[in-house]
N, C-alpha and C positions, 0 to 999 in steps of 0.2 A: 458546193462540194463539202471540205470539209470544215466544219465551227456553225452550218448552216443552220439556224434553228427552226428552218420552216421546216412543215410537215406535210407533205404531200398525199391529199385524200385519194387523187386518179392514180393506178397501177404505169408503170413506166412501159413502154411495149417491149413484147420477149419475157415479161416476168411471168411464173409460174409459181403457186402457192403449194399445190399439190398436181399429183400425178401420180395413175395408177396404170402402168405397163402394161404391156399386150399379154403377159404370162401369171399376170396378178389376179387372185380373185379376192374380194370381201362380200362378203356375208351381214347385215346390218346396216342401221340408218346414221346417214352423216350429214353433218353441218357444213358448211364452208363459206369462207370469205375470200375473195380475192378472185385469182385464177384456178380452174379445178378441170384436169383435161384426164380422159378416159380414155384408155388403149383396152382395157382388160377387160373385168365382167364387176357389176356390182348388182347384188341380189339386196334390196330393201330400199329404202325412204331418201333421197337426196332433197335437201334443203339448203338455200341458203342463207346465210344474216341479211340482214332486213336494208343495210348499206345500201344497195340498190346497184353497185361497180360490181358485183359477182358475176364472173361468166362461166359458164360449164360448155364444155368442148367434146364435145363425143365422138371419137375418131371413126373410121370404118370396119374395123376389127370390136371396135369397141359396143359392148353390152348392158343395158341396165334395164332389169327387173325387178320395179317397184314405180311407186310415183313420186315426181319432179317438181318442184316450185323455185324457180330461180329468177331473176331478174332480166338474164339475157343466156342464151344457148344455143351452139351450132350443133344440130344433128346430122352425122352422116352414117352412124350404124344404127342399131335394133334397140328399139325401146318396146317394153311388155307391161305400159302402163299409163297413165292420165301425165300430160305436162302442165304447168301452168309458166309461161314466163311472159314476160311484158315487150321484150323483142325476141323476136323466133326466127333463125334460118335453117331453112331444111334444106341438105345437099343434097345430089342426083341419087345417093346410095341409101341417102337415111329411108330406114322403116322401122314404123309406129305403128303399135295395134293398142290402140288404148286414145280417151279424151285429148282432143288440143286444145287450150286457153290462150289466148294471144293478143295484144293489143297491134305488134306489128310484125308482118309476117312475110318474109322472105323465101320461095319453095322452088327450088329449080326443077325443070324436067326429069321425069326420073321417079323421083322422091316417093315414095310409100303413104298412107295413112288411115288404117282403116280404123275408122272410129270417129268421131263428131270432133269438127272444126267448129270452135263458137270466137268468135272477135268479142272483145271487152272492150270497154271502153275502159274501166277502173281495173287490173287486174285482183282475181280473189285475194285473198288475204291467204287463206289459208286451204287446201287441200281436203275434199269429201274425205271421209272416215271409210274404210272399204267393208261393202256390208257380209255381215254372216253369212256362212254358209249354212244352210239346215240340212 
């Protein structure tokens, strides 16, 4: 407690880094470390630090269009893009129209995905560049 000089690399359970409300919208790509839970809508690029502990939580209400690279992520609302994460659970409500990347992959009955499921063994590094329009 307190004078303790250790540092703690694993998130404590219940902690929350960020959080974007069911009435929230952002516009743009963001980074994030730690915990990162989605009520609202996010329109652009979610990434997160390379730490490998990042979880993204995507509620049932919750929205994200653009593409995903995280470490670990529960989907249970609307994604409108490619994910890449290393462990993947999809709830009965989540739907995806866009790429799955996934090393381990958890999909309850229900669950949405239109778009290619590839298992990894190494997940990407980094995210396809999304090509021109002509």
């Amino acid at each position: 407690m307190f004078g303790d000089k250790k540092s703690s690399k694993s998130m404590p359970a219940g902690t929350v880094e960020c959080l974007v409300g069911e009435r929230m919208s952002i516009t743009g790509d963001i980074k994030f470390a730690g915990s990162f839970i989605i009520e609202g809508r996010i329109k652009g690029t979610v990434i997160a630090d390379d730490a490998g502990d990042a979880v993204l939580k995507l509620y049932e209400r919750g929205q994200i269009e653009g593409q995903v690279q995280v470490p670990q992520a529960e989907i249970h609302g609307e994604m409108l893009g490619d994910i890449v994460a290393e462990k993947l659970v999809l709830g009965a409500t989540a739907r995806i129209r866009g790429n799955v990347y996934y090393r381990v992959l958890e999909m309850a009955a229900g669950a949405q995905v239109n778009g290619q499921m590839v298992h990894q063994d190494e997940p990407r590094k980094q995210l396809a560049k999304p090509e021109a329009s002509t």
